[in-house]
N, C-alpha and C positions, 0 to 999 in steps of 0.2 A: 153569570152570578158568582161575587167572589164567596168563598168559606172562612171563615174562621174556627181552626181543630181546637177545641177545648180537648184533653185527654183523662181521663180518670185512672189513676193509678191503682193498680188492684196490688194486693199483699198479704199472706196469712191472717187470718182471721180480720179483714177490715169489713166495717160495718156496709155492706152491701144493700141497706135503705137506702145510702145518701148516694150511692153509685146510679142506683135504680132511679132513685129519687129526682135526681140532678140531669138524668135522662131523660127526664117525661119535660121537667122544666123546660129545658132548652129545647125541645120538639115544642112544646107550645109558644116559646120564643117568637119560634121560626114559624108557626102560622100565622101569628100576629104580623111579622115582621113580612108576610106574604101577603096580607090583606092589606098593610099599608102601602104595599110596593117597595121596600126597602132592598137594598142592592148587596146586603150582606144576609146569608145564613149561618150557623153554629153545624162545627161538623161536631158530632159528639162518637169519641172514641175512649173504647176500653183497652190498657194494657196493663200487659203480665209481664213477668220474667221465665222465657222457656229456656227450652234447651239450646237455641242457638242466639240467644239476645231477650232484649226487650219486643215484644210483638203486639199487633191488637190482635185482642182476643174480640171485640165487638168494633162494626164503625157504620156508621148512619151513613158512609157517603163511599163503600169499599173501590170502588171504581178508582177513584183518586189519589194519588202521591203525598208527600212532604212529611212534614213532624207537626206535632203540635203546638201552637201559638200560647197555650195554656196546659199546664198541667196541675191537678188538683190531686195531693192527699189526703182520702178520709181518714177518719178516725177507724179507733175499731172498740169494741167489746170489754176488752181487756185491758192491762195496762200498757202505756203505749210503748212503741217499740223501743227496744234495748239499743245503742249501738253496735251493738254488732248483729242485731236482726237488720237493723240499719243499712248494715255495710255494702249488702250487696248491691243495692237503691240508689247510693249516693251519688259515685259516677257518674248514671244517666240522667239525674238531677241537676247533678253542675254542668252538665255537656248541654243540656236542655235549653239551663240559663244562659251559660255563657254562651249559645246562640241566639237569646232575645228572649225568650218565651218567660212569663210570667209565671210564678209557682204562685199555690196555693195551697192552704190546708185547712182541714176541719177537724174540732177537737182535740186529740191530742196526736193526731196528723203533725202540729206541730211541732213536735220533739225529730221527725225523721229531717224534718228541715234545721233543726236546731245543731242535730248531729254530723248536718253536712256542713254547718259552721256558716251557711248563708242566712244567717238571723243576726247576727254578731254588729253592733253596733243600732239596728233596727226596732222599731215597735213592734210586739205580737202578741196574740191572744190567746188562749187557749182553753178548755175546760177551768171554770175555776178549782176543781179537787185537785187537780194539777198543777196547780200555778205555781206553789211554794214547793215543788217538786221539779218542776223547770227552772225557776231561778236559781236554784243551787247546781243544777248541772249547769245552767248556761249562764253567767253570772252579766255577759256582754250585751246580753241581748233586754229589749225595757220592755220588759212583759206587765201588757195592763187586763189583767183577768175580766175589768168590769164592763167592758168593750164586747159587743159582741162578732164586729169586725172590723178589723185593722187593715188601712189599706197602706202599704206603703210602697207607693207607686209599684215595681214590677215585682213585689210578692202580698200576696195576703191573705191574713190567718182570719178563721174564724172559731167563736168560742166552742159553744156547746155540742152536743150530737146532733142536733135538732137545725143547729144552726147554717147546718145547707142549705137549709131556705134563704137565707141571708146571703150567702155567699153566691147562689144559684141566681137571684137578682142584680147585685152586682154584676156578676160578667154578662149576666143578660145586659143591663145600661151599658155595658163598655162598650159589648161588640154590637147590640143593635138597636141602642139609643132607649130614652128615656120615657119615650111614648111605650115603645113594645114591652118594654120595663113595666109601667104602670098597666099594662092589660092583662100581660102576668101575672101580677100581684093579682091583679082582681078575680081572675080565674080562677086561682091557687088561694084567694082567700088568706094570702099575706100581707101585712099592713107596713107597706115599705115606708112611709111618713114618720111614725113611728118608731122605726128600727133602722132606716139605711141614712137619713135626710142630711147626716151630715157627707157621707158619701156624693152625692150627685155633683160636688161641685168640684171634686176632688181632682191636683192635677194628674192625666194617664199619659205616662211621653211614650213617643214612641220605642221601642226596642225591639223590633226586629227587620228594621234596614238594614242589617247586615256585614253594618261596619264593626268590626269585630273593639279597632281603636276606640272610637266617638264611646261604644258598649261599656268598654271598660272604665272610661271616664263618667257615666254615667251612673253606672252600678257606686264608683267609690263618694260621689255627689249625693246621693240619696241617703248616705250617712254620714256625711260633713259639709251638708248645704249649710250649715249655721257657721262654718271656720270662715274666714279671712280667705276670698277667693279671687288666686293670681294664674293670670289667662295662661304664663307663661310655664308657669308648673303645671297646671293640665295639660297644654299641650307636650310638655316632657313627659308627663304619666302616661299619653296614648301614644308618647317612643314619635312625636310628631315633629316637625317645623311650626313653629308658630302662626305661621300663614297658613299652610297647608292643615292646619287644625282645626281654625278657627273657620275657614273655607267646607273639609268635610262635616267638621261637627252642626253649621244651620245646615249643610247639603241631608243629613240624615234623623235630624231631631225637627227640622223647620225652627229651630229657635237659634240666636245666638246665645253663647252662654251662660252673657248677665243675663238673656231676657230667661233661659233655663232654669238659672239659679233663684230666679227673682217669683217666678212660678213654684219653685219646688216651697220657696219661704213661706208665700201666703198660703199654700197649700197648709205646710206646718200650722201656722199663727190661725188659719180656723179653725182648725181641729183643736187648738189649746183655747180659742173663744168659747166653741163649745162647749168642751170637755173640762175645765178646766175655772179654779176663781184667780187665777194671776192678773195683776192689773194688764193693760195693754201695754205699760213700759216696759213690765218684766218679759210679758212674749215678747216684745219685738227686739227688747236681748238676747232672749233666745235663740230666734231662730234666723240673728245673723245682722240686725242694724243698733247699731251705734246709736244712731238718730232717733228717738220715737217721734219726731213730727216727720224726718222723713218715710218711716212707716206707716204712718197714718195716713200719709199723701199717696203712697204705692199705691197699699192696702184699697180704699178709696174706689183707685183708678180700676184696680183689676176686678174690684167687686162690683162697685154699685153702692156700697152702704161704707159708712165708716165705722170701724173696728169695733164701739161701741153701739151703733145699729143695729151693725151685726150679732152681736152677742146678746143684743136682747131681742132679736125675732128666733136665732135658731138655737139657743142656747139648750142645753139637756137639762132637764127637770132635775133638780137640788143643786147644778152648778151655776147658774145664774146667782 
């Protein structure tokens, strides 16, 4: 039976509902995901910062090794943390990531993300009393308050305090599919159709194959998937041979690049059908083709519906 470690970041005063909360989730996940026969469970683990490191303080599976595939900071109570209540957190944050693992945050969880400087160029959410209080500390990052979760591939914020329900569904679909997802919801009396619908289709690449190179190219793609992209400069960014790049990077994504890059786009271009009244010329400027009929042909292919089908079946309520 393989696991997937979700970790819950514990810290002075954080809200210890969405800890608790996101606990019970994910053990209900896993009965689901045991009744269907599914070949993955959620390990769910709690860490602190003791005296000798970062530790768990809780883990659903203590018997077993490794780090977490996921790390998730709540909110808390108060206002959220200062950078320099920050500081001592950030480290094992970026050490985290830059081994593969997907962060997360809830409420204004996302300022300790903001302060490690890995929001900087990316979409995020946060509380909306907070919003206009993050954008001026972090001027880099495109904070959309009205979202109540932002996925952007290996990090994602969620808004409100409450909003761990949302966030707690999400990783449920990641790590054990979208059946155990919806029995979740139902058990828990959350209306994922509703709240998550543009997520389901969203792309998740991989990141934690272990290629530390392919990583680094992938973390800088997720915030310049829209630029003019030359095979030759990524493979110089992951310090590569060209051959040898383009060789590890489908050995550890399953993709090659364009098809990478071409993923990461339509990814973007739904999320702005939904969310968004720009025509489909101006997304598919956006987020990286010259062409809008050859967008519309991608677009198309990878979905099933063309751009404007699309936007009128899943569209969000006032942005259609």
């Amino acid at each position: 039976m393989r696991q997937t470690e979700i970790g819950l970041l514990l810290y002075p005063g954080c809200a210890m509902a969405s800890v608790h909360g996101l606990t019970d989730a994910f053990e209900v996940g896993n009965q689901y995901a045991a009744q269907h026969g599914g070949p993955v469970r959620i390990r769910t683990t709690h860490w602190r910062l003791g005296s000798s490191g970062f530790e768990r303080s809780f883990d659903s599976a203590p018997d077993d090794a490794g780090q977490p595939d996921y790390v998730v900071i709540p909110g808390r109570l108060a206002d959220p943390l200062t950078a320099e209540e920050a500081s001592a957190f950030i480290p094992w944050l970026r050490q985290r990531h830059d081994k593969g693992a997907t962060l997360g945050s809830i409420c204004g969880g996302a300022f300790m993300l903001g302060h490690a400087g890995l929001l900087d160029g990316r979409r995020a959410t946060t509380h909306w009393l907070y919003a206009e209080r993050f954008n001026a500390m972090f001027p880099a990052v495109a904070m959309t308050p009205s979202d109540i979760v932002v996925e952007d591939g290996d990090i994602i914020t969620a808004g409100g305090m409450l909003a761990w329900t949302d966030l707690g569904l999400r990783l449920i679909h990641r790590v054990l599919g979208p059946t155990v997802m919806a029995d979740a919801a139902k058990f828990l009396l959350v209306d994922p159709s509703g709240r998550e619908q543009r997520h389901y289709s969203t792309f998740a690449p991989k990141l934690t194959h272990g290629d530390t190179a392919v990583l680094k190219v992938q973390h800088w793609l997720q915030a310049h998937s829209g630029e003019e992209i030359n095979i030759g400069a990524l493979a110089g960014r992951a310090g590569l041979e060209q051959r040898t790049f383009l060789r590890r990077f489908q050995k550890a994504t399953g993709l090659k690049p364009t098809e990478y890059v071409q993923a990461l786009r339509i990814g973007h271009a739904r999320e702005k059908l939904e969310f968004s009244r720009d025509s489909v010329e101006r997304i598919a400027f956006n987020v990286g083709y010259k062409d809008a009929s050859a967008f519309r042909r991608v677009f198309q292919k990878v979905t099933g519906l063309s751009a404007s089908a699309y936007r009128e079946r899943f569209a969000a309520i006032g942005a259609a």
